[in-house]
N, C-alpha and C positions, 0 to 999 in steps of 0.2 A: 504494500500500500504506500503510497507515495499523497503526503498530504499536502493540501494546496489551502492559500485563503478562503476558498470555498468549500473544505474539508467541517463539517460539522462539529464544536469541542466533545460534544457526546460520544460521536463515534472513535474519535483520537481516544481519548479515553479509556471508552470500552476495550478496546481492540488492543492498547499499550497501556493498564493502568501505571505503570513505570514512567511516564511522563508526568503525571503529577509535579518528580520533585524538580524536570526540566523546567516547567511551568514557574514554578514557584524561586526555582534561585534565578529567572532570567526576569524577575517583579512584574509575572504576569499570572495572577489568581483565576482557573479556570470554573469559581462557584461563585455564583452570589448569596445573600441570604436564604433565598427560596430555591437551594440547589446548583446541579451544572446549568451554566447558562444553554439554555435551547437555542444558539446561534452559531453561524459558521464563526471559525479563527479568525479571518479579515474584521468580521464585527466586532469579535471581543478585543483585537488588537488596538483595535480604532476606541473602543469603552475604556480602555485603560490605556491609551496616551502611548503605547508605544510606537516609537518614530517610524524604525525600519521595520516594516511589517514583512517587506521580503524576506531581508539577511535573518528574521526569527525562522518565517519556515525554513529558510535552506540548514538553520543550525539544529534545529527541531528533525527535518526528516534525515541527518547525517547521525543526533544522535538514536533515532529509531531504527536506524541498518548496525548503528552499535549494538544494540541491546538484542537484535535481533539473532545477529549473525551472519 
């Protein structure tokens, strides 16, 4: 799977729960109070100010072929 800004965070998620802690030390929280955000990664990039929404997917799907194998 290869995630794109139109990659939904639920299904990232589901599919690599192991991104969590990517999510988290790159200061991009993939829950709001009322659970995972039900929006694609371009939305939630955009909800929390991060600049490069690219270089995040491209660091995001290099460490998901890490983990992968």
């Amino acid at each position: 799977m290869t995630v794109t800004l139109d990659t939904l965070v639920e299904e990232i998620l589901n599919k690599f729960p192991e991104t969590m802690s990517f999510f988290i030390e790159n200061g991009v929280s993939p829950f709001s109070c009322s659970g995972a955000y039900p929006s694609s990664l371009g939305e939630l990039l955009k909800r929390t100010g991060k600049e490069d929404a690219e270089e995040f997917v491209k660091k995001l799907n290099e460490y998901i072929q890490s983990i992968s194998g």
